[in-house]
C-alpha positions as CSV (number, residue, x, y, z in Angstrom):
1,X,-62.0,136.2,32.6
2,X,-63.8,137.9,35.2
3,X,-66.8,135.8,35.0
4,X,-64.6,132.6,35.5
5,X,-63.7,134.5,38.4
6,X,-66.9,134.6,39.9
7,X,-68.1,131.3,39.3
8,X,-64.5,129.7,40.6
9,X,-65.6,131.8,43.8
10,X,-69.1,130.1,44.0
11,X,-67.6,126.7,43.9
12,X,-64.8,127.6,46.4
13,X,-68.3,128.7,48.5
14,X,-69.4,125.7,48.2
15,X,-66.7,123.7,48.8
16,X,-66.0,125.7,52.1
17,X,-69.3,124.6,53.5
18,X,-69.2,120.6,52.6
19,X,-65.7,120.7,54.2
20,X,-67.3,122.3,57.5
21,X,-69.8,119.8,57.3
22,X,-67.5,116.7,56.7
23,X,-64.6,117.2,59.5
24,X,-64.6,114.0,61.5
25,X,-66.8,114.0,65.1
26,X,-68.7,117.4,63.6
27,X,-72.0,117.3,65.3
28,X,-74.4,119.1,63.0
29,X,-77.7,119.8,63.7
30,X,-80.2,119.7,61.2
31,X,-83.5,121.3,60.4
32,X,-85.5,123.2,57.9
33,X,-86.7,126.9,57.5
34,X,-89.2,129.3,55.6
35,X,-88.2,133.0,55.5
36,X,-91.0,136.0,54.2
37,X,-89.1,139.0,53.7
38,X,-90.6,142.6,52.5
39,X,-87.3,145.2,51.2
40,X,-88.7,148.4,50.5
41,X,-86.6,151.4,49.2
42,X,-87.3,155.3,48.8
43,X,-85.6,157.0,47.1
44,X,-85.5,160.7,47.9
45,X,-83.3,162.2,45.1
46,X,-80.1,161.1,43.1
47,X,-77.8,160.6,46.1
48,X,-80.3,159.6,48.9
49,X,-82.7,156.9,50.0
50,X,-84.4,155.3,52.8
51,X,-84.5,151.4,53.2
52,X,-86.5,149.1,55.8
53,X,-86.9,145.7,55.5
54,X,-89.3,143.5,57.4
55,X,-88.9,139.5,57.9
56,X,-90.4,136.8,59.6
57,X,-88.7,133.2,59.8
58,X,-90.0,129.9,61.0
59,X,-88.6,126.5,62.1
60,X,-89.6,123.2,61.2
61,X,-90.9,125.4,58.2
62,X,-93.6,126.9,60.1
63,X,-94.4,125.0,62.8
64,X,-92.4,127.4,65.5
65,X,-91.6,130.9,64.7
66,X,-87.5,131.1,65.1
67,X,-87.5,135.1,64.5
68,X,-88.8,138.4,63.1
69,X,-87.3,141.5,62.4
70,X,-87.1,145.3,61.2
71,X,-84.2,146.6,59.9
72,X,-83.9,150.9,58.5
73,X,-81.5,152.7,57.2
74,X,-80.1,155.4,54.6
75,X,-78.1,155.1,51.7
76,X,-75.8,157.6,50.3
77,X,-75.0,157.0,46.2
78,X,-71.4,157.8,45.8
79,X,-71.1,157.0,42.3
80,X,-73.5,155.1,39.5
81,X,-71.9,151.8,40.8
82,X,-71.2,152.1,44.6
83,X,-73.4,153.4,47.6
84,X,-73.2,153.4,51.4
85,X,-75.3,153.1,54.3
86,X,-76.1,153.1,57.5
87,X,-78.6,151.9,59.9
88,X,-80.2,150.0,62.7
89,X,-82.6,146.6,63.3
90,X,-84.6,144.8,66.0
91,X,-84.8,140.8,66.2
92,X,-87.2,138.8,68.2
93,X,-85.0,135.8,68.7
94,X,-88.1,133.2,69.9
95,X,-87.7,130.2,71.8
96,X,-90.2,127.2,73.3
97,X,-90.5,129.5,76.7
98,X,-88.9,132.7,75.7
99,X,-88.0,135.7,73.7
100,X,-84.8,136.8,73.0
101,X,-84.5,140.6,71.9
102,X,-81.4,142.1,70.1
103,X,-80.9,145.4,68.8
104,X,-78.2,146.4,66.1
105,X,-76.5,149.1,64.2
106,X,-74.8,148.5,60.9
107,X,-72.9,150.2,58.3
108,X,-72.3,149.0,54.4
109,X,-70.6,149.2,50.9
110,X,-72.3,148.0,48.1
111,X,-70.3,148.0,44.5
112,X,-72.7,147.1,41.5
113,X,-71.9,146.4,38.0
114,X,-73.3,144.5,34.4
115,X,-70.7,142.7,32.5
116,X,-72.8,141.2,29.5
117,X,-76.4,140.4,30.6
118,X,-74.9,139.7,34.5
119,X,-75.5,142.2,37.4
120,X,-73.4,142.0,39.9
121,X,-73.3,143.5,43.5
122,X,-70.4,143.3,46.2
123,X,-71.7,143.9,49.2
124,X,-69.8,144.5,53.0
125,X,-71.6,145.3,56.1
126,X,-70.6,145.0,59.5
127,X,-72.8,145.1,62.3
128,X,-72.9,145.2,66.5
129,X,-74.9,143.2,67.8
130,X,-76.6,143.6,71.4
131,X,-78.4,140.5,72.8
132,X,-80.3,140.2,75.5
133,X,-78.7,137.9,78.0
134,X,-81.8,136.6,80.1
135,X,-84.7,136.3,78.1
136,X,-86.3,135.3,81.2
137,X,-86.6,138.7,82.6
138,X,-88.7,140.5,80.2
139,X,-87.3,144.1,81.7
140,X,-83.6,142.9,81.8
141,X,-81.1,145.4,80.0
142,X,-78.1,143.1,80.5
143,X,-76.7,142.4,76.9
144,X,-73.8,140.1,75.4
145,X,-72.2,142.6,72.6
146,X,-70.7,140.9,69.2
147,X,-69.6,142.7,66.3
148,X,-69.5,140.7,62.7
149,X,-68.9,141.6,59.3
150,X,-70.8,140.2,56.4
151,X,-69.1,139.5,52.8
152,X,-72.1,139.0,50.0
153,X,-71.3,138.2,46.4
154,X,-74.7,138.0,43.9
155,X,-75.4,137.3,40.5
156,X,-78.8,138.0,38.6
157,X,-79.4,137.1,35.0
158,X,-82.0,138.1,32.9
159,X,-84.0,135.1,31.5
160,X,-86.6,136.5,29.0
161,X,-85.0,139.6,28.0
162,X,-81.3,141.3,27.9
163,X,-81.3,143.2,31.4
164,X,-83.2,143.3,34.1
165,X,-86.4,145.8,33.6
166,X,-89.7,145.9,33.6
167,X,-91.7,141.8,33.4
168,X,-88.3,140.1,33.3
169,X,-88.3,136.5,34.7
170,X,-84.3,136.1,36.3
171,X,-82.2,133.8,37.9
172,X,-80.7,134.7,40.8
173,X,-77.1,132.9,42.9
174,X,-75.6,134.4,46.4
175,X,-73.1,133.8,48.7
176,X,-72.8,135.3,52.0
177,X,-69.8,134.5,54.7
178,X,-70.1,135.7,58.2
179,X,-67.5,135.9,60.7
180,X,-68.2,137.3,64.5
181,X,-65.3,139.4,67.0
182,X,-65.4,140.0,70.2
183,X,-64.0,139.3,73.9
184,X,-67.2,136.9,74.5
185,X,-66.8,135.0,70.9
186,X,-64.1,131.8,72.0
187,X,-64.8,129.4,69.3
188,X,-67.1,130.5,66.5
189,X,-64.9,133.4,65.1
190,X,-66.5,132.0,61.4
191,X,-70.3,132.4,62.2
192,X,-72.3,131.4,59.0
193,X,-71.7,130.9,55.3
194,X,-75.3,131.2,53.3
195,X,-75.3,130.2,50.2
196,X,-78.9,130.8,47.5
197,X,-80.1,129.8,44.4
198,X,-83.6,131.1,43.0
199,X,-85.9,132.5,40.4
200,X,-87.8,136.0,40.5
201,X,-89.9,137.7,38.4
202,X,-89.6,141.7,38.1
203,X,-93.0,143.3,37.2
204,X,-92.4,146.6,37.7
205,X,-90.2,149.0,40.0
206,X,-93.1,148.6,42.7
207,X,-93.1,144.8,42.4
208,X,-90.3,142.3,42.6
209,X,-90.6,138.6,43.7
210,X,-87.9,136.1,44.2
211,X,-88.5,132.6,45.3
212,X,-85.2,130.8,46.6
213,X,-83.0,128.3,48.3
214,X,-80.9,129.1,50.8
215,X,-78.6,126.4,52.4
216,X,-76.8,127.8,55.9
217,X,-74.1,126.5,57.8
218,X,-73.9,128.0,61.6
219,X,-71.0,127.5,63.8
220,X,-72.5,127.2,67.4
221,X,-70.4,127.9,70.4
222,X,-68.5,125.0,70.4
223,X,-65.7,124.4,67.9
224,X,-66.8,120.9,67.0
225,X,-70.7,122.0,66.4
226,X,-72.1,123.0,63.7
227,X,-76.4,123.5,62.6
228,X,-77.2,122.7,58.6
229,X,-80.8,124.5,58.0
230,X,-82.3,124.3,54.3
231,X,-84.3,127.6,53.7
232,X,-86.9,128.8,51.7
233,X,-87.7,131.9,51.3
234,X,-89.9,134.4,49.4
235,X,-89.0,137.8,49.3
236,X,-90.9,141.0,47.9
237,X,-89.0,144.0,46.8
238,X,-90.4,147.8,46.3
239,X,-88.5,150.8,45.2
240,X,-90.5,153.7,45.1
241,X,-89.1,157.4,44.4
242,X,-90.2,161.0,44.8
243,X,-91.2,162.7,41.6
């Protein structure tokens, strides 16, 4: 019953997004993307670890580099199945005569589970967001402030063997729904829905690669305007841990 569950909330994902995208007098945007991504965890002992990823993302695939970013933080395990964190990032937002910085802090609740040869994670994480405001003036300290929470449902199934462990090949399905607050957010309360499909291989605790879709719908600033950007990305995972 509970894996019905989960794929009836994929397709009501889904179906969220092509609604968006088929309202009458919508002007979308399109455009296309590739995302490199490097997650690396430490962990310290059996309740803490230290987490940085680093990310670089282009436009028109990679003709123009759209952003890059750091993002650290700790995690505290509460239990074998939930964990939570805190932490801060920097973005380079770029555009054709700019750079747009933004700073962050964020906080998160991760719940993970197996039922049968699925993992599961839940993940929250809400964030504040400070953006510059005039990327013209490189010393300018004037920021727009947004806070947004972040709802993240993923699935991974082994392929080649019963769990995921050392040399598995997996399959891999997310959904993330974003939605912004805050006095300067008027029309796009619902900010982004991402929604992934890939494969990855898992060599070793030291080596993890996943190769995936992402499709992402963005509501700009007006009500009736939306941006559809097909992604791909490849991302590298690394847990390492002190002996």
């Amino acid at each position: 019953m509970q894996k019905i569950n989960y794929q009836l909330l994929f397709v009501l994902f889904f179906s969220f997004q092509n609604q968006l995208l088929a309202v009458e007098k919508t002007e979308i945007k399109n455009s296309n993307s590739l995302w490199f991504s490097d997650f690396i965890n430490w962990k310290m002992n059996k309740k803490w670890s230290l987490y940085m990823d680093i990310g670089l993302r282009g436009n028109k695939w990679t003709k123009e580099w759209s952003q890059q970013l750091v993002r650290a933080g700790a995690f505290y395990q509460i239990t074998n199945t939930a964990s939570t964190g805190v932490g801060v990032a920097y973005f380079n937002h770029f555009n054709k005569n700019s750079i747009k910085t933004e700073y962050r802090t964020w906080q998160q609740f991760m719940h993970s589970q197996n039922t049968g040869r699925v993992k599961i994670n839940n993940r929250i994480r809400t964030e504040q967001r400070f953006i510059q405001k005039n990327p013209a003036d490189k010393f300018s300290v004037v920021s727009s402030f947004v806070s947004r929470i972040r709802y993240q449902l993923a699935l991974q199934v082994p392929l080649n063997k019963k769990r995921i462990e050392n040399q598995t090949v997996y399959a891999s399905v997310s959904d993330e729904i974003m939605f912004n607050f805050g006095k300067e957010i008027v029309y796009n309360n619902f900010d982004q829905n991402r929604i992934a499909i890939g494969i990855g291989y898992k060599q070793n605790e030291l080596l993890n690669v996943l190769v995936s879709y992402t499709k992402i719908i963005i509501q700009k600033n007006r009500p009736d305007s939306f941006e559809n950007t097909n992604v791909f990305v490849l991302s590298f995972f690394h847990n390492f841990k002190n002996n």
